[in-house]
C-alpha positions in Angstrom: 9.9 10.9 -8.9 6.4 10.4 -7.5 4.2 8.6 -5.2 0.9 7.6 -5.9 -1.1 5.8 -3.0 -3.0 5.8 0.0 -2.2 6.4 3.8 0.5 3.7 3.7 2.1 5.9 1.2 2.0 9.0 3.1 3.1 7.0 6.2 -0.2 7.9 8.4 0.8 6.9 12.2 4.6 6.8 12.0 4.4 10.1 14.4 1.2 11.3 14.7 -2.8 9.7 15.3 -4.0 12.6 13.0 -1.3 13.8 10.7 0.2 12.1 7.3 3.9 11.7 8.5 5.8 11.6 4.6 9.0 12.1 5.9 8.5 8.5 7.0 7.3 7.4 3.7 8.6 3.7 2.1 8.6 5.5 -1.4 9.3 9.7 -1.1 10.8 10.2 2.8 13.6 11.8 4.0 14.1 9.5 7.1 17.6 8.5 7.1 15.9 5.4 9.3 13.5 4.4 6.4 15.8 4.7 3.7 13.0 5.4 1.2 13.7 5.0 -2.8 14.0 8.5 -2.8 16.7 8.7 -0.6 18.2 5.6 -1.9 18.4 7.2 -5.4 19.9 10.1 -4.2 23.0 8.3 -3.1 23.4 8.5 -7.0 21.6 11.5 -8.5 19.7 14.5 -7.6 15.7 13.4 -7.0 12.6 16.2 -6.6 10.1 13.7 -4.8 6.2 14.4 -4.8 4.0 12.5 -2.5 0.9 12.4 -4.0 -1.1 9.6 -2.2 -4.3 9.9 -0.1 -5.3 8.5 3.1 -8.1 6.6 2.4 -7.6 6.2 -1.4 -9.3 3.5 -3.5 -8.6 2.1 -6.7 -11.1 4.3 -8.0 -9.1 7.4 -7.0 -6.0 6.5 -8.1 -5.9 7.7 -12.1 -6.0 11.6 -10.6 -3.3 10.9 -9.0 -1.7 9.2 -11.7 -2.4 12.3 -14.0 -1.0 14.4 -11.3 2.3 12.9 -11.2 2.4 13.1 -15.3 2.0 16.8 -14.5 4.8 16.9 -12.1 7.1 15.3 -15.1 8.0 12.6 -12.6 10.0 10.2 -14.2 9.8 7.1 -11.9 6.2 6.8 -10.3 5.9 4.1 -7.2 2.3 2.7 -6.9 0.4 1.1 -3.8 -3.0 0.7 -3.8 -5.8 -2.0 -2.7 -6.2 -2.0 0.9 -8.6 0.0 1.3 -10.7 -1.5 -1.3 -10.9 -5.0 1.0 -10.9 -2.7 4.3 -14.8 -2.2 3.8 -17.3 -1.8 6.1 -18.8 -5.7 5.4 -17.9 -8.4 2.8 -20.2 -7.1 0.1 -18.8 -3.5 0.7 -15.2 -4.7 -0.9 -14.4 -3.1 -4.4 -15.3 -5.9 -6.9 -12.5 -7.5 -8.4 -13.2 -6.2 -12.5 -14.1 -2.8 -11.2 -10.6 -3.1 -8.7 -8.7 -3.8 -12.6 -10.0 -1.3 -14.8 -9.2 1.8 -12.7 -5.4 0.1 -12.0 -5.3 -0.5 -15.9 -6.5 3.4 -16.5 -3.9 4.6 -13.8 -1.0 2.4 -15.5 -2.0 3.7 -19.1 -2.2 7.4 -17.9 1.4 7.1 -16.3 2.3 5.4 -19.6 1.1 7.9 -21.6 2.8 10.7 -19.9 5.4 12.6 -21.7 8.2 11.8 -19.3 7.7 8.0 -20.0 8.5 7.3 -16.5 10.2 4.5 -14.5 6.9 2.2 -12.9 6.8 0.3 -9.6 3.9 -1.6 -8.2 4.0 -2.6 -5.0 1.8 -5.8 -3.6 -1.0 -5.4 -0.7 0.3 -6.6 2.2 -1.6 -10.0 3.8 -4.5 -8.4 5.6 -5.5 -11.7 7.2 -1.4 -11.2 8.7 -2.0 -8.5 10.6 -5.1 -9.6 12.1 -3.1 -13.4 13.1 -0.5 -11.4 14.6 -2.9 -8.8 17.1 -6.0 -10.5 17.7 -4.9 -11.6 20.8 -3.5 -7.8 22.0 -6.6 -6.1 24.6 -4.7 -3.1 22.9 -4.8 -3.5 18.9 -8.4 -4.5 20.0 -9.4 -1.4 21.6 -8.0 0.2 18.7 -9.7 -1.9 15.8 -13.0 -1.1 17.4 -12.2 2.4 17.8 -11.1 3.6 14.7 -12.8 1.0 12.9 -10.2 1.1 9.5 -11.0 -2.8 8.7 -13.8 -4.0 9.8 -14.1 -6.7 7.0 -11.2 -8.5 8.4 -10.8 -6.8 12.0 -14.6 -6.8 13.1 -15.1 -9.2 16.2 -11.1 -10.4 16.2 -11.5 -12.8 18.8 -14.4 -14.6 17.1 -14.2 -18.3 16.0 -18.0 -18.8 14.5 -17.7 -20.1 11.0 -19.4 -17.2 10.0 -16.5 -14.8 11.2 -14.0 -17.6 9.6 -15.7 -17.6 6.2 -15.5 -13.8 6.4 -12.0 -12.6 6.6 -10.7 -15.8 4.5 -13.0 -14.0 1.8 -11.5 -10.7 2.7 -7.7 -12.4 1.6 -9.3 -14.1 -0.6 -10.3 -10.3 -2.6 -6.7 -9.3 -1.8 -5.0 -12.2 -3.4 -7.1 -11.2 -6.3 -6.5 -8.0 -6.3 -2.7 -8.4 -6.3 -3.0 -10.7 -9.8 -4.9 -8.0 -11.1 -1.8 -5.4 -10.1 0.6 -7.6 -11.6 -1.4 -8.7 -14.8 -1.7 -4.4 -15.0 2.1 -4.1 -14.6 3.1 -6.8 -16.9 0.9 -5.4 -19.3 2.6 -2.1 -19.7 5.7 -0.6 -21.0 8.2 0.5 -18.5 6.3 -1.0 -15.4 8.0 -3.5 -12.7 5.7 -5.6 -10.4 7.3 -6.2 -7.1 6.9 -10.2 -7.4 4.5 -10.4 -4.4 7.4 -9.2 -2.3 5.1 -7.1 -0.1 2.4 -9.6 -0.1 4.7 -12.2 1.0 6.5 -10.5 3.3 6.1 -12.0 6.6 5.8 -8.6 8.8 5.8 -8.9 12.7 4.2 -7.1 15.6 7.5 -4.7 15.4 6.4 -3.4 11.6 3.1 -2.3 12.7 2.1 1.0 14.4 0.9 0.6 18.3 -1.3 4.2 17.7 -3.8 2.1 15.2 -2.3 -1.3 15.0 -3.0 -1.5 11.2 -0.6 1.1 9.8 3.4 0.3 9.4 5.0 1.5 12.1 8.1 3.2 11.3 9.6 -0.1 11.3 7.6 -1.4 8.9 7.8 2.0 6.7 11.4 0.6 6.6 10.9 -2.9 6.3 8.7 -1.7 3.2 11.4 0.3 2.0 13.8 -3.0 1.9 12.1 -5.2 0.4 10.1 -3.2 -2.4 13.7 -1.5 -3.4 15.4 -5.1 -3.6 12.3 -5.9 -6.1 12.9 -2.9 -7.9 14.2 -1.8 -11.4 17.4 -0.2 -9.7 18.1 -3.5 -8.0 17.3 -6.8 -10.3 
């Protein structure tokens, strides 16, 4: 199997402020905490997992991924992608919404068109207007937004109430919820592809699932909470 994906992929801040930490990965760990699909599908079969997401990956970047997992011969591919495309410096910054579709459509078809006619999953993007409702009050997850800066379209000026700051991160969700019909119109659209449902995007994450080093990443609770709820959407579950 393969991964294809950004830093929530690679699980970036389960164990380290500067390392990817894929041991801890939702999709391709080894945790025996997280309980990735990888280990959960070797309770049943041998699985070779490649983890081939990108901290900091857009849309954009995702079909060389999705041709290198056809070169691995993986023959069930997780996807997660779109975070980073609303986590822009400013509002206008965000990845437009038709440009956001093509490259998912060109990542689905690539995967499609591999050889090993693989096994699809598509996860959701988690609610980014969530994570800043449950940490805008924490001096830490502040400090932390300011300083490393990962969302400002949604985290800039957290404590804010000025309708402009309002208008701005409900246009922030806004772009995710639109990105997330655009994953599952991709999915539905292709042979061999499961959309998780909005499971992710739904998924009502607390303070426990996200990482105190950043306050934007899963934690390694979260990795696992992840792991839970996209497998019980999955085509090995339902």
């Amino acid at each position: 199997m393969a991964a294809i994906g950004d830093s929530i992929t690679q699980a970036s801040m389960t164990c380290s402020l500067l390392l990817m930490c894929p041991a801890g990965s939702w999709a391709t760990g080894t945790s025996s905490t997280v309980q990735s699909h990888a280990v959960r599908l070797r309770a049943t079969a041998p699985v070779t997992a490649y983890n081939n997401a990108v901290p900091g990956a857009v849309a954009a970047e995702l079909p060389a991924q999705a041709t290198r997992a056809a070169s691995q011969g993986a023959q069930y591919v997780t996807m997660q992608i779109g975070a980073n495309d609303a986590c822009a410096d400013t509002v206008a910054l965000m990845t437009p919404t038709a440009d956001f579709a093509a490259s998912v459509q060109t990542t689905l078809a690539t995967l499609a068109a591999s050889p090993a006619q693989p096994e699809i999953f598509v996860a959701s993007i988690p609610n980014l207007k969530r994570l800043w409702e449950l940490n805008k009050s924490s001096f830490s997850a502040r400090l932390a937004w300011a300083a490393f800066r990962q969302c400002d379209s949604m985290l800039l000026r957290p404590t804010s109430t000025a309708a402009a700051d309002v208008i701005r991160r409900d246009a922030v969700q806004t772009r995710v919820d639109e990105y997330n019909a655009a994953l599952a119109a991709a999915c539905a659209a292709t042979a061999k592809c499961r959309w998780d449902g909005y499971a992710v995007a739904n998924y009502a994450f607390t303070r426990s699932d996200v990482s105190t080093r950043d306050y934007f990443h899963p934690s390694t609770t979260g990795q696992r909470s992840l792991a839970a709820v996209t497998w019980a959407a999955s085509q090995w579950v339902g």
